[in-house]
TIVEX-801264 format. One record per atom (N, C-alpha, C): residue in three letters; residue number from 0; y, z, x negated. Coordinates in nm, 3 decimals, padded with zeros to 5 digits. Layout:
N
<r><type>ala</type><seq>NUM</seq><c2>Y</c2><c3>Z</c3><c1>X</c1></r>
...
***
This chain:
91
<r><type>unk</type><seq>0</seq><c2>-00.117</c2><c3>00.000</c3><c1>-00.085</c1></r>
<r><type>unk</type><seq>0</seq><c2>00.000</c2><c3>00.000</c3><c1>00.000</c1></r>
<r><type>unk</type><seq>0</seq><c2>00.123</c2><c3>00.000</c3><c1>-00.089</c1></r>
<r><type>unk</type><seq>1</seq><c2>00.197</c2><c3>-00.077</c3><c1>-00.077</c1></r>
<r><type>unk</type><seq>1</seq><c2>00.352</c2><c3>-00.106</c3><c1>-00.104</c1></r>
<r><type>unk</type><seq>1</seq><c2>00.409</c2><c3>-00.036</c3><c1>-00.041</c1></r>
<r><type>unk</type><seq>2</seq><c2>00.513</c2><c3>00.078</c3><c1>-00.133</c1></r>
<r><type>unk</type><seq>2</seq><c2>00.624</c2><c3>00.121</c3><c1>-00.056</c1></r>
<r><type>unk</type><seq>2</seq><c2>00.746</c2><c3>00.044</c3><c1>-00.087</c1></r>
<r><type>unk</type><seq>3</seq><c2>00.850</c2><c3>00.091</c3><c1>-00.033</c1></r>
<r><type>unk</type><seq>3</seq><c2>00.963</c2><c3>-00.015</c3><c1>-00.036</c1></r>
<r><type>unk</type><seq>3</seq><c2>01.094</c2><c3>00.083</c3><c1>-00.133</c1></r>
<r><type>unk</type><seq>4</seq><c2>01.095</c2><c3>00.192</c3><c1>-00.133</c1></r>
<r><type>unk</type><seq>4</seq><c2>01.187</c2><c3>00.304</c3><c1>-00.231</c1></r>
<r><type>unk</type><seq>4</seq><c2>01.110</c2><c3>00.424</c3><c1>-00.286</c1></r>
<r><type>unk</type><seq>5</seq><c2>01.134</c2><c3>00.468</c3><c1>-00.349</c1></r>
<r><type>unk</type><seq>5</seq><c2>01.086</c2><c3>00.650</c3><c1>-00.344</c1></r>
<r><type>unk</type><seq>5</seq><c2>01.201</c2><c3>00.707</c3><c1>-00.278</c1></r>
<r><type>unk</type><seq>6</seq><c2>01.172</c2><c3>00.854</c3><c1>-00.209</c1></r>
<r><type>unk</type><seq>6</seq><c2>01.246</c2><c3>00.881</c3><c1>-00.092</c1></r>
<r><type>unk</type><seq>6</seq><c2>01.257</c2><c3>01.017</c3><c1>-00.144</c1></r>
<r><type>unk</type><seq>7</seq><c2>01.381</c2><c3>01.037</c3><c1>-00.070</c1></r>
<r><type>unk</type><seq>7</seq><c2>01.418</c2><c3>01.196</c3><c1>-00.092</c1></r>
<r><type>unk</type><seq>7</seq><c2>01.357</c2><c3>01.279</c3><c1>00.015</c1></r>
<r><type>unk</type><seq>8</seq><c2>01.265</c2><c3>01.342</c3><c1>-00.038</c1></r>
<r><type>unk</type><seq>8</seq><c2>01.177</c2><c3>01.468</c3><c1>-00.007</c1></r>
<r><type>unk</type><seq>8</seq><c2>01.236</c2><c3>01.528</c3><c1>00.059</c1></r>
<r><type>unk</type><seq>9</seq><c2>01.359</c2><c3>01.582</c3><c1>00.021</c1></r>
<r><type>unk</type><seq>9</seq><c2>01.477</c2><c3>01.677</c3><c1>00.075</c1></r>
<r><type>unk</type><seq>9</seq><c2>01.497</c2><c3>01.622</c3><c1>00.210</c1></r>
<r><type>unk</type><seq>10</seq><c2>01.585</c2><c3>01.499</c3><c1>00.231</c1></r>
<r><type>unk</type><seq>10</seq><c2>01.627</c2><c3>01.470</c3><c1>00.338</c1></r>
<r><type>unk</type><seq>10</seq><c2>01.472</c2><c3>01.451</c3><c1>00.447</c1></r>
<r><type>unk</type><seq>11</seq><c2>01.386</c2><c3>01.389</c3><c1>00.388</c1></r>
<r><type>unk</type><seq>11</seq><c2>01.280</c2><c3>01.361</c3><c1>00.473</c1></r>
<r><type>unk</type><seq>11</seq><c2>01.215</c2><c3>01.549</c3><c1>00.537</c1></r>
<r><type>unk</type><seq>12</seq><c2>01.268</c2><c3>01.623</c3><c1>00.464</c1></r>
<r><type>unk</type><seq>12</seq><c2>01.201</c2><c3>01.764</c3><c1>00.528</c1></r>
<r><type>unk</type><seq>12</seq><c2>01.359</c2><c3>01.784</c3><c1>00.655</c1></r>
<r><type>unk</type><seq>13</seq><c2>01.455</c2><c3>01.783</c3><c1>00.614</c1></r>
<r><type>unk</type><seq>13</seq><c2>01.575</c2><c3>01.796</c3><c1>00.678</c1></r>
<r><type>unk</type><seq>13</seq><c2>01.568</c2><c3>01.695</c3><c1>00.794</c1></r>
<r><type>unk</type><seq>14</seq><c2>01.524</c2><c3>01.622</c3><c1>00.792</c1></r>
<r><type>unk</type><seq>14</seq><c2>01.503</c2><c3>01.507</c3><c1>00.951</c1></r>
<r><type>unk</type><seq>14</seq><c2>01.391</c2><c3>01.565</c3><c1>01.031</c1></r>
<r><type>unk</type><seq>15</seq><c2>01.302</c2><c3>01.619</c3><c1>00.971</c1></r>
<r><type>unk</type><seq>15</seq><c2>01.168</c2><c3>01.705</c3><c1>01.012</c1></r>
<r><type>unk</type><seq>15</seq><c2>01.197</c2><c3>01.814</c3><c1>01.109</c1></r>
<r><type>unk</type><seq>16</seq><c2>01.278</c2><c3>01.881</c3><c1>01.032</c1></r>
<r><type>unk</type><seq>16</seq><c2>01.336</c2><c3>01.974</c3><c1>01.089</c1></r>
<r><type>unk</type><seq>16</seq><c2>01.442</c2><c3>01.969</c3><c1>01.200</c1></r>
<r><type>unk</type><seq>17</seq><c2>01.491</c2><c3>01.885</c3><c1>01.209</c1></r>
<r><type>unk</type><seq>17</seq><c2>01.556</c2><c3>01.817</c3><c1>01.303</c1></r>
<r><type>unk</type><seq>17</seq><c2>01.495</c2><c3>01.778</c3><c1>01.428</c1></r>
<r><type>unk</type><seq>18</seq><c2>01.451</c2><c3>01.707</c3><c1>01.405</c1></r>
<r><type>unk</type><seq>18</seq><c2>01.340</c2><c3>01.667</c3><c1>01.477</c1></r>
<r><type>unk</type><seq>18</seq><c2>01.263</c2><c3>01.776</c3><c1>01.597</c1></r>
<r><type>unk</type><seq>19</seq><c2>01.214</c2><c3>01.875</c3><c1>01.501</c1></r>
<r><type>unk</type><seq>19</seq><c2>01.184</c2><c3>01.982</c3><c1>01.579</c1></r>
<r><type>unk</type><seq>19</seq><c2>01.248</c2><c3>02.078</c3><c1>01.644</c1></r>
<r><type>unk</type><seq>20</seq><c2>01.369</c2><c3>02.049</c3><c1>01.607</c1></r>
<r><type>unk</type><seq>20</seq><c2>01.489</c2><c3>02.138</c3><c1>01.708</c1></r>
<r><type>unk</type><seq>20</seq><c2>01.514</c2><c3>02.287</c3><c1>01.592</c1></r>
<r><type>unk</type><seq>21</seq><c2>01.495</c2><c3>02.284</c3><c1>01.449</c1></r>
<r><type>unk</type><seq>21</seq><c2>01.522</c2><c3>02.377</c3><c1>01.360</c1></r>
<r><type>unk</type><seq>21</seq><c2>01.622</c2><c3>02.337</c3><c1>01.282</c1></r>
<r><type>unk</type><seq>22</seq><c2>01.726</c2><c3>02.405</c3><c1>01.252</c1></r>
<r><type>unk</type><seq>22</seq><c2>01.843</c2><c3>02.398</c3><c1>01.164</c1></r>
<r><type>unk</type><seq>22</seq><c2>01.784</c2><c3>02.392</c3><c1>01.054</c1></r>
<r><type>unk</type><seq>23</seq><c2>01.817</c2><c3>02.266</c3><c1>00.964</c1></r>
<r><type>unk</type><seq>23</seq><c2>01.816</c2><c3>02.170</c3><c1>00.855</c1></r>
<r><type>unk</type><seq>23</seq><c2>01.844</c2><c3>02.308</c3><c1>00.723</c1></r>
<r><type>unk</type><seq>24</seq><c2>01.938</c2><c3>02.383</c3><c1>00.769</c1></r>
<r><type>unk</type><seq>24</seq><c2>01.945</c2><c3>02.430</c3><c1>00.655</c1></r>
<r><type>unk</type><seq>24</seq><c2>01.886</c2><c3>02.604</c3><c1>00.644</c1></r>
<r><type>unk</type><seq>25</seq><c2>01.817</c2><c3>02.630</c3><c1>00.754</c1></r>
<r><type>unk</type><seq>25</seq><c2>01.736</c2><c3>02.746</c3><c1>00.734</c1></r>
<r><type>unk</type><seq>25</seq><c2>01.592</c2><c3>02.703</c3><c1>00.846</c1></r>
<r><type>unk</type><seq>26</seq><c2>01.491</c2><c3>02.601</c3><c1>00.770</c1></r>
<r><type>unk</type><seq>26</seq><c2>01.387</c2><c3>02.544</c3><c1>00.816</c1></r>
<r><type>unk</type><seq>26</seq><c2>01.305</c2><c3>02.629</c3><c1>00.794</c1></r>
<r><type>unk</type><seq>27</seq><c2>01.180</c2><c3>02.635</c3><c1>00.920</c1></r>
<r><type>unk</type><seq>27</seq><c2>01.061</c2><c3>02.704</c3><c1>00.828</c1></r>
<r><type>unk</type><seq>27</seq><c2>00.999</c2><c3>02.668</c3><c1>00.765</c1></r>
<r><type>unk</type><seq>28</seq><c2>00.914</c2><c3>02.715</c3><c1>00.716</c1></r>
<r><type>unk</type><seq>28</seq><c2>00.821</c2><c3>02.663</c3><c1>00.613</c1></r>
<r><type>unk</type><seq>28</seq><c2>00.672</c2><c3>02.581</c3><c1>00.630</c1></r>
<r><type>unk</type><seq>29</seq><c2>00.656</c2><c3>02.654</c3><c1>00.718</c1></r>
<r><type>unk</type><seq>29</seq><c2>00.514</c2><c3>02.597</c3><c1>00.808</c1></r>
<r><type>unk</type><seq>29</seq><c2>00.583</c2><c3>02.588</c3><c1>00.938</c1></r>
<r><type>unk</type><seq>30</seq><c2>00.448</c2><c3>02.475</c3><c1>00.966</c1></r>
<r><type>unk</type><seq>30</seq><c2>00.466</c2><c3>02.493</c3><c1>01.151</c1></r>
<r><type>unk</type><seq>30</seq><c2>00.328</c2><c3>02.453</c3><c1>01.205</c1></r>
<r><type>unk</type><seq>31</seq><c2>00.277</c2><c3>02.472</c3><c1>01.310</c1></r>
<r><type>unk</type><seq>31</seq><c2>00.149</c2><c3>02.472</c3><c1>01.349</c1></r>
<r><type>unk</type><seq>31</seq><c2>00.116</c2><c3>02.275</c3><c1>01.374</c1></r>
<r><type>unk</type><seq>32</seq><c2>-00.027</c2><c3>02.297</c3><c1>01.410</c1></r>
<r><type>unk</type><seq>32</seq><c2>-00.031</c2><c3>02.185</c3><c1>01.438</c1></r>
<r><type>unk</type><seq>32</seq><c2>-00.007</c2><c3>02.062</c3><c1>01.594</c1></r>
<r><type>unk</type><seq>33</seq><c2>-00.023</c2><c3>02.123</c3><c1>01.658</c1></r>
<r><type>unk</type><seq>33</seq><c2>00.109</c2><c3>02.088</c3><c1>01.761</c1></r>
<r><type>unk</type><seq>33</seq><c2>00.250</c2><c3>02.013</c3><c1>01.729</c1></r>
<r><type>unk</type><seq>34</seq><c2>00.262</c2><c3>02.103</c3><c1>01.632</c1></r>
<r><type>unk</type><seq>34</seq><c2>00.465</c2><c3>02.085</c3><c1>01.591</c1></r>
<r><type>unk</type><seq>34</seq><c2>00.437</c2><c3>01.942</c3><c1>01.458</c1></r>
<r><type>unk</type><seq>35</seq><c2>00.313</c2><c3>01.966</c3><c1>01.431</c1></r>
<r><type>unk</type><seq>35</seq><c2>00.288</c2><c3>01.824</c3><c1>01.313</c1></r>
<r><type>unk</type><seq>35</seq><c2>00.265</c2><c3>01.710</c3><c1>01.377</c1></r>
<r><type>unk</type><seq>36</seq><c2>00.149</c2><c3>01.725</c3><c1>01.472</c1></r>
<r><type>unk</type><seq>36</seq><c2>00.140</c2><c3>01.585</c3><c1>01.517</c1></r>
<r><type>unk</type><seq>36</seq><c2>00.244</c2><c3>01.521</c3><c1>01.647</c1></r>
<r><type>unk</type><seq>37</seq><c2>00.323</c2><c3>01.596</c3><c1>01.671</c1></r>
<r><type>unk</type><seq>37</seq><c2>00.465</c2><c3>01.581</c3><c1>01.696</c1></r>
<r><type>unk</type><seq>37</seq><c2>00.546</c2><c3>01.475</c3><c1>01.627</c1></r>
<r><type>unk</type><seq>38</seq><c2>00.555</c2><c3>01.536</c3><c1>01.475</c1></r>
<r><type>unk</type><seq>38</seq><c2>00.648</c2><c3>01.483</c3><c1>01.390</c1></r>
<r><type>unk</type><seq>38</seq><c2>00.572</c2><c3>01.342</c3><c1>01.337</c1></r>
<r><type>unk</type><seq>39</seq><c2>00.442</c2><c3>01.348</c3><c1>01.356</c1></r>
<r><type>unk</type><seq>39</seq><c2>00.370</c2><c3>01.245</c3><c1>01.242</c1></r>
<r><type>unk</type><seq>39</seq><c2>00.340</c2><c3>01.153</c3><c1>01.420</c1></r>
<r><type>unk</type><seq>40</seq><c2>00.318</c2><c3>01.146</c3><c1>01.495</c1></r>
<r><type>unk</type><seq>40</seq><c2>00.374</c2><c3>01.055</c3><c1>01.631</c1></r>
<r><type>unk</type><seq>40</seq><c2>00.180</c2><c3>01.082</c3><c1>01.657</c1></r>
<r><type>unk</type><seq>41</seq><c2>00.131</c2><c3>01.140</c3><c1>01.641</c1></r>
<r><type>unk</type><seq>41</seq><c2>-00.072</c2><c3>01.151</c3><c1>01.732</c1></r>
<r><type>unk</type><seq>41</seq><c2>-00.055</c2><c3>01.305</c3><c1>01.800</c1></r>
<r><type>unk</type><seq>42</seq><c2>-00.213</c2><c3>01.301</c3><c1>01.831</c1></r>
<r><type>unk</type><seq>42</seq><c2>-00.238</c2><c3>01.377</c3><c1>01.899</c1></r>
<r><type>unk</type><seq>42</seq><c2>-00.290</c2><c3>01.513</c3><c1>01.782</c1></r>
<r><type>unk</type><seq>43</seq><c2>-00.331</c2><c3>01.631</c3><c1>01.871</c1></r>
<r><type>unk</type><seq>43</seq><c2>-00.393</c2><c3>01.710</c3><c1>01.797</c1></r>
<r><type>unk</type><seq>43</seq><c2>-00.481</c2><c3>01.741</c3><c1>01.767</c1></r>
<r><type>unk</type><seq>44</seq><c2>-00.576</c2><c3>01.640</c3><c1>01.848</c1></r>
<r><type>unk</type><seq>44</seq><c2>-00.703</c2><c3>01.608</c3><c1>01.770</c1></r>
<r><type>unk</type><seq>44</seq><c2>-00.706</c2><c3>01.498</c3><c1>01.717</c1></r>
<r><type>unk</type><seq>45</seq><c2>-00.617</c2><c3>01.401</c3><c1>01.721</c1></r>
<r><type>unk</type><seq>45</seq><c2>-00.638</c2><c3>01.339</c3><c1>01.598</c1></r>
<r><type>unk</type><seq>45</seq><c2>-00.641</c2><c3>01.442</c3><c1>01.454</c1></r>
<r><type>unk</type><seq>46</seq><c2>-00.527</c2><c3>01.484</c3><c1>01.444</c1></r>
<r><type>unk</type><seq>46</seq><c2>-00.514</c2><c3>01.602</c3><c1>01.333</c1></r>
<r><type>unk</type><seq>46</seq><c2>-00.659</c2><c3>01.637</c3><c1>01.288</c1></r>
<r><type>unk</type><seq>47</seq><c2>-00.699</c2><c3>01.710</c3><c1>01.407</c1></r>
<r><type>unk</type><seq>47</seq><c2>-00.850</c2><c3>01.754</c3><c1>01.418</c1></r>
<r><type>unk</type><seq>47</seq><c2>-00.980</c2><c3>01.706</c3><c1>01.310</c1></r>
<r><type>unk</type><seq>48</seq><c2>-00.967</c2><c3>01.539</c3><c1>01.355</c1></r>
<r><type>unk</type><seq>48</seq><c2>-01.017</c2><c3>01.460</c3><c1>01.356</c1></r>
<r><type>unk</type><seq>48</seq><c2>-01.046</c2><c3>01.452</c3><c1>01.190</c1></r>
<r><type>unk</type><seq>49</seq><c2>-00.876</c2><c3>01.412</c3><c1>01.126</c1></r>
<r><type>unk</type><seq>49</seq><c2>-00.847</c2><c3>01.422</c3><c1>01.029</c1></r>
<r><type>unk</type><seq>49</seq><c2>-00.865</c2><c3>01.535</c3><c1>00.902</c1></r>
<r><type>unk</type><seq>50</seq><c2>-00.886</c2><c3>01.641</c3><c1>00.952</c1></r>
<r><type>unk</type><seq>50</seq><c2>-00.878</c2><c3>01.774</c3><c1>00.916</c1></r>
<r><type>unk</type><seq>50</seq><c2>-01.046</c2><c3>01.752</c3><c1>00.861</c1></r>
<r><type>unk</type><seq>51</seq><c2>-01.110</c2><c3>01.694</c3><c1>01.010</c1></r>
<r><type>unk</type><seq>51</seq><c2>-01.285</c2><c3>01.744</c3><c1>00.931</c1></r>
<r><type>unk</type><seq>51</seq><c2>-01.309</c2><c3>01.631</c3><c1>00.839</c1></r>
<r><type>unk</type><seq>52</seq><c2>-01.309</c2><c3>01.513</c3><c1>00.879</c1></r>
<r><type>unk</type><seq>52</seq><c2>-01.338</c2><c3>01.408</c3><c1>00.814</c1></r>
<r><type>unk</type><seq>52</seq><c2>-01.256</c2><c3>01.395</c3><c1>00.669</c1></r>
<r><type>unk</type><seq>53</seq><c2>-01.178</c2><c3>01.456</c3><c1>00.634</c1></r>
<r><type>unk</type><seq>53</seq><c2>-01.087</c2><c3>01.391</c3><c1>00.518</c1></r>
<r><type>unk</type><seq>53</seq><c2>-01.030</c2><c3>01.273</c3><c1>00.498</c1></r>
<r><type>unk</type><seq>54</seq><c2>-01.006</c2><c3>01.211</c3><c1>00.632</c1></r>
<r><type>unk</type><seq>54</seq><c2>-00.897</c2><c3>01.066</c3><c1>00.674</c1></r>
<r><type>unk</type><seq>54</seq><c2>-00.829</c2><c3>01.055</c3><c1>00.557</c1></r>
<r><type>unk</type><seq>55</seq><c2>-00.738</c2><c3>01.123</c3><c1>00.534</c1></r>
<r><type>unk</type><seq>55</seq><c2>-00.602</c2><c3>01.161</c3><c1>00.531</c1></r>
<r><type>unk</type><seq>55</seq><c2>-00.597</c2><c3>01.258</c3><c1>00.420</c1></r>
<r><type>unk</type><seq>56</seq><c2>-00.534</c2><c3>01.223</c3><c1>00.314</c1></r>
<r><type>unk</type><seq>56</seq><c2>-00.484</c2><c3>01.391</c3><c1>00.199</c1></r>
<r><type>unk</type><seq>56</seq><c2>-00.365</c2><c3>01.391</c3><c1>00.276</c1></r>
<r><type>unk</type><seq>57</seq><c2>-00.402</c2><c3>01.480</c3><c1>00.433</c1></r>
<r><type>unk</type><seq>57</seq><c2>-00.310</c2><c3>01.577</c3><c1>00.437</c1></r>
<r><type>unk</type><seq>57</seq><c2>-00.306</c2><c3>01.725</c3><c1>00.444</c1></r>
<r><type>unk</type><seq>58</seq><c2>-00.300</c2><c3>01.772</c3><c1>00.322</c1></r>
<r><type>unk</type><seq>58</seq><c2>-00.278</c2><c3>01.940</c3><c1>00.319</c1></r>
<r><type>unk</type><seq>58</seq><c2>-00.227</c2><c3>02.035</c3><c1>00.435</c1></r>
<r><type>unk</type><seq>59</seq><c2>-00.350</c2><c3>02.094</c3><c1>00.473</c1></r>
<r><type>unk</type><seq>59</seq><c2>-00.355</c2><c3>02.219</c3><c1>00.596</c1></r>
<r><type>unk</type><seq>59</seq><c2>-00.404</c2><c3>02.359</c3><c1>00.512</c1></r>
<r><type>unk</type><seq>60</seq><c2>-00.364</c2><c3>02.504</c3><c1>00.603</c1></r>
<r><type>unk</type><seq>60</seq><c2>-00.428</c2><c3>02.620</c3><c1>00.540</c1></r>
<r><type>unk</type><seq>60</seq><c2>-00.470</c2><c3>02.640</c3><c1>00.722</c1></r>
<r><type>unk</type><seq>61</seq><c2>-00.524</c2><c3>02.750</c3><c1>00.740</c1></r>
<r><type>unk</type><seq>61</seq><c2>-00.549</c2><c3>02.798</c3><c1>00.798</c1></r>
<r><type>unk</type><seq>61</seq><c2>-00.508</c2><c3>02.961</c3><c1>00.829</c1></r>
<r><type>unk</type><seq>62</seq><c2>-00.489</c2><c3>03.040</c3><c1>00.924</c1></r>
<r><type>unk</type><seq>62</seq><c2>-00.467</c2><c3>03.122</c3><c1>00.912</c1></r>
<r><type>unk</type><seq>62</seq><c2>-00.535</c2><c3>03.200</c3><c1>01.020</c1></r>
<r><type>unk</type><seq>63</seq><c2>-00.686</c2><c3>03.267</c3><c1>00.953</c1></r>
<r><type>unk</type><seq>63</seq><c2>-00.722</c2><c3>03.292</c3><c1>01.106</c1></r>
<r><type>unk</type><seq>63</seq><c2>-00.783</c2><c3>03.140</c3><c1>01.166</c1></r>
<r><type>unk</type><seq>64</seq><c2>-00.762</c2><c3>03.123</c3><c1>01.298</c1></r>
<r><type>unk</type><seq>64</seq><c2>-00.809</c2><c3>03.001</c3><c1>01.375</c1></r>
<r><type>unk</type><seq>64</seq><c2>-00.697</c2><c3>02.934</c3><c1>01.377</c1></r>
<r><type>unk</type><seq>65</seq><c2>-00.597</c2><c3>02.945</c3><c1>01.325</c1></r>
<r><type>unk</type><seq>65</seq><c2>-00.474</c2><c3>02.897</c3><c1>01.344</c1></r>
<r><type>unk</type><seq>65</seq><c2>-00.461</c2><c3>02.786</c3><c1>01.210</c1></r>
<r><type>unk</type><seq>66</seq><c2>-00.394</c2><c3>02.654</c3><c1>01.281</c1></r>
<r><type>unk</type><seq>66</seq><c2>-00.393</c2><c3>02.589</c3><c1>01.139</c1></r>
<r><type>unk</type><seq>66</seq><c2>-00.211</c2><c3>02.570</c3><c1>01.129</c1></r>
<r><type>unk</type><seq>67</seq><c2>-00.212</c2><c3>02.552</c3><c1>00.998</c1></r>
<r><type>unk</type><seq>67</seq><c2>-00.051</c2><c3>02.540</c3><c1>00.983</c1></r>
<r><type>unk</type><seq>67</seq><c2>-00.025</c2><c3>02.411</c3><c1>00.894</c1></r>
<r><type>unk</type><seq>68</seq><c2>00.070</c2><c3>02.367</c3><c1>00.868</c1></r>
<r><type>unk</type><seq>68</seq><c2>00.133</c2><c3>02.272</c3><c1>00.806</c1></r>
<r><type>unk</type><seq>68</seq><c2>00.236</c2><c3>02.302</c3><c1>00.730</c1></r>
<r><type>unk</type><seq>69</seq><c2>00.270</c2><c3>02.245</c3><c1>00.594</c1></r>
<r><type>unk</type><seq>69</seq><c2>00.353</c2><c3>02.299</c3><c1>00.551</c1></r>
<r><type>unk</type><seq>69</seq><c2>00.482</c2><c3>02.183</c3><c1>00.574</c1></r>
<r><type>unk</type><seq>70</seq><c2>00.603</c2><c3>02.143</c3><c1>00.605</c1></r>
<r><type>unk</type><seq>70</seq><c2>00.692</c2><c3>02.100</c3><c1>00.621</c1></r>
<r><type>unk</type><seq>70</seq><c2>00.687</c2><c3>02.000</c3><c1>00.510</c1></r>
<r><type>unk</type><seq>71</seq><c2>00.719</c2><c3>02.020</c3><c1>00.400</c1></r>
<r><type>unk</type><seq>71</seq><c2>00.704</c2><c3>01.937</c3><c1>00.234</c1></r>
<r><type>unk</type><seq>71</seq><c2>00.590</c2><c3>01.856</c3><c1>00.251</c1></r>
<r><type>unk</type><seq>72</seq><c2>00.495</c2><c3>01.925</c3><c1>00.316</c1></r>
<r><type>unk</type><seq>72</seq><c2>00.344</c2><c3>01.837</c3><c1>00.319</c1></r>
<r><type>unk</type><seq>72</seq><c2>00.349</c2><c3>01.703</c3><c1>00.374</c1></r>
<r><type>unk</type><seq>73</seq><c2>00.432</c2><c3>01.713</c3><c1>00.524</c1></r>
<r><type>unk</type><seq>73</seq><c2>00.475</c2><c3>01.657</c3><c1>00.603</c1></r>
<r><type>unk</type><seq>73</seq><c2>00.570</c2><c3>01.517</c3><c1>00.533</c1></r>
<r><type>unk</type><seq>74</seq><c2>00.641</c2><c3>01.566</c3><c1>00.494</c1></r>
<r><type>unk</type><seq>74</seq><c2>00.770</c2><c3>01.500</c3><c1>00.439</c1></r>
<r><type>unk</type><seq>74</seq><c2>00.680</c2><c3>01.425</c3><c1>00.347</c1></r>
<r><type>unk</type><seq>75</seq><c2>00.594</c2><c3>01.423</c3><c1>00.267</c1></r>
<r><type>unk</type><seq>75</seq><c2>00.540</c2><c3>01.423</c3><c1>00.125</c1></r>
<r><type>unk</type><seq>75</seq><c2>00.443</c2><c3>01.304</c3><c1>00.162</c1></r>
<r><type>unk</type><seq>76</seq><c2>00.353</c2><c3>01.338</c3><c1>00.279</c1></r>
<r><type>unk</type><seq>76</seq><c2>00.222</c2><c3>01.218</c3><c1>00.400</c1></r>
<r><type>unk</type><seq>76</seq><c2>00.379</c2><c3>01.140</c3><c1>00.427</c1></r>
<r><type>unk</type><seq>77</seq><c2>00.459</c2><c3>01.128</c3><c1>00.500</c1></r>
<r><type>unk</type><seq>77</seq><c2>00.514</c2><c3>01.017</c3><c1>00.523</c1></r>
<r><type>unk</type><seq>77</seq><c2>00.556</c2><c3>00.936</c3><c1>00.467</c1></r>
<r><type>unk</type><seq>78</seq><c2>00.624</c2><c3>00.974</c3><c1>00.320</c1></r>
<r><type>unk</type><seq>78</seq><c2>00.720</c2><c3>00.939</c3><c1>00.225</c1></r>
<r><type>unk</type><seq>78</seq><c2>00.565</c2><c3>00.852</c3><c1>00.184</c1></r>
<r><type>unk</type><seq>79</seq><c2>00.450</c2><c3>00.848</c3><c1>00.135</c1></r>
<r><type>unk</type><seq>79</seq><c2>00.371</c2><c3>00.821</c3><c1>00.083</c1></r>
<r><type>unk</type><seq>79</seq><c2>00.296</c2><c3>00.722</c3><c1>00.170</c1></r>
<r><type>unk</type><seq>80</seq><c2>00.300</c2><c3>00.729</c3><c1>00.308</c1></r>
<r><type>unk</type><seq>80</seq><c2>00.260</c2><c3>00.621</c3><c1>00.393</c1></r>
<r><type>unk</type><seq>80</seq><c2>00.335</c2><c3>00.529</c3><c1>00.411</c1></r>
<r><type>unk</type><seq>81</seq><c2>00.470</c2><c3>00.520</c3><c1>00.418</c1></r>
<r><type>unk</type><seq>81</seq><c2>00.620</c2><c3>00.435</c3><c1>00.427</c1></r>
<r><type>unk</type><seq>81</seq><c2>00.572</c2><c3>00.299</c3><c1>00.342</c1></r>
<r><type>unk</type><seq>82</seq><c2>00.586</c2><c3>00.191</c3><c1>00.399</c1></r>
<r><type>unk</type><seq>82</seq><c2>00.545</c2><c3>00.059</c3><c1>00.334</c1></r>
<r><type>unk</type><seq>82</seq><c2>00.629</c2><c3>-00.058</c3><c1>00.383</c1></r>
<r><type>unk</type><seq>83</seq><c2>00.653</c2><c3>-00.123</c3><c1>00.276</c1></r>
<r><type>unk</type><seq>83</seq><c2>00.705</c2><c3>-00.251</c3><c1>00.358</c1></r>
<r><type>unk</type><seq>83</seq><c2>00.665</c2><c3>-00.368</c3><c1>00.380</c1></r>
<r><type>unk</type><seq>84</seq><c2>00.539</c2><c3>-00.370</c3><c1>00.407</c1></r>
<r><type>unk</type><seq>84</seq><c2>00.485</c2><c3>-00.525</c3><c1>00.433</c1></r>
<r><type>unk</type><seq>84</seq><c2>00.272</c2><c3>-00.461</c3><c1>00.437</c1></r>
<r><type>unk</type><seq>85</seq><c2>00.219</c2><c3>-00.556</c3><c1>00.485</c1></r>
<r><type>unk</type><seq>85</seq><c2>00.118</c2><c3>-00.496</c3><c1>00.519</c1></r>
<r><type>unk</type><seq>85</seq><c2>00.032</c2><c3>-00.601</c3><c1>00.455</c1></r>
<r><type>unk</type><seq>86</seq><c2>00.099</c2><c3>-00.723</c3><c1>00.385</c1></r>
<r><type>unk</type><seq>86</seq><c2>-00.004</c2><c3>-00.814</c3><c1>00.308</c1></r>
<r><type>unk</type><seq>86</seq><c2>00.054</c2><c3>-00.768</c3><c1>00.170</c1></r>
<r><type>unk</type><seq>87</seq><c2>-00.005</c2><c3>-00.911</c3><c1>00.068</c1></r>
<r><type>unk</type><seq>87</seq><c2>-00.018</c2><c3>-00.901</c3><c1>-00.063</c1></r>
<r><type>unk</type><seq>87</seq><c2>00.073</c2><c3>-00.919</c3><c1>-00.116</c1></r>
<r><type>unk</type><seq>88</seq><c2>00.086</c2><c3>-00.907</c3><c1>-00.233</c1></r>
<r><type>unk</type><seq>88</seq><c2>00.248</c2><c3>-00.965</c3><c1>-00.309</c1></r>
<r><type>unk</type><seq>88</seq><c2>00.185</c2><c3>-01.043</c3><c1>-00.334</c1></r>
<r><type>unk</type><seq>89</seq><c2>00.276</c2><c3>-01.197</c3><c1>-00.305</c1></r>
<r><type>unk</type><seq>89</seq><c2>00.247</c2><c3>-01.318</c3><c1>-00.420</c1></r>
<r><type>unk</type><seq>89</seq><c2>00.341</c2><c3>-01.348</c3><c1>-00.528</c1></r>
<r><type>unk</type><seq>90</seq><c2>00.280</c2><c3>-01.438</c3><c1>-00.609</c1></r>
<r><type>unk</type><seq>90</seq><c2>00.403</c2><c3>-01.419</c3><c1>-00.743</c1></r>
<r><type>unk</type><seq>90</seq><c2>00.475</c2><c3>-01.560</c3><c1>-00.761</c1></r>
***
């Protein structure tokens, strides 16, 4: 996959947070998974899905039965999925 820039981490957690209705400049740190597959546009079992199978390096902890997300993680899966074109480069 081709991305098209490297991206600021920063702003991409600050739109996140936004997003979720949390002030940009005192965000939390985690948020459950509900509040992820929110931000990342599936369901929560997709997450699920993802979580058992290893789809996806996307970094979860658990807490208890509870799974969390870390915000950076978030920011970090998108910035890294972001592409601009879905064929080959030719030269």
């Amino acid at each position: 996959m081709n991305t098209t820039k490297p991206f600021d981490i920063a702003a991409l957690k600050a739109e996140i947070s936004v997003q979720l209705g949390f002030d940009p400049q005192n965000p939390p740190v985690n948020v459950d998974d509900e509040q992820a597959a929110f931000v990342l546009g599936v369901k929560t079992p997709t997450l699920a899905v993802w979580r058992s199978t290893g789809r996806y390096n996307l970094p979860f902890f658990k807490v208890g039965r509870l799974v969390k997300y870390r915000i950076s993680d978030l920011a970090e899966f998108l910035a890294s999925r972001t592409a601009s074109h879905t064929g080959e480069v030719s030269a």
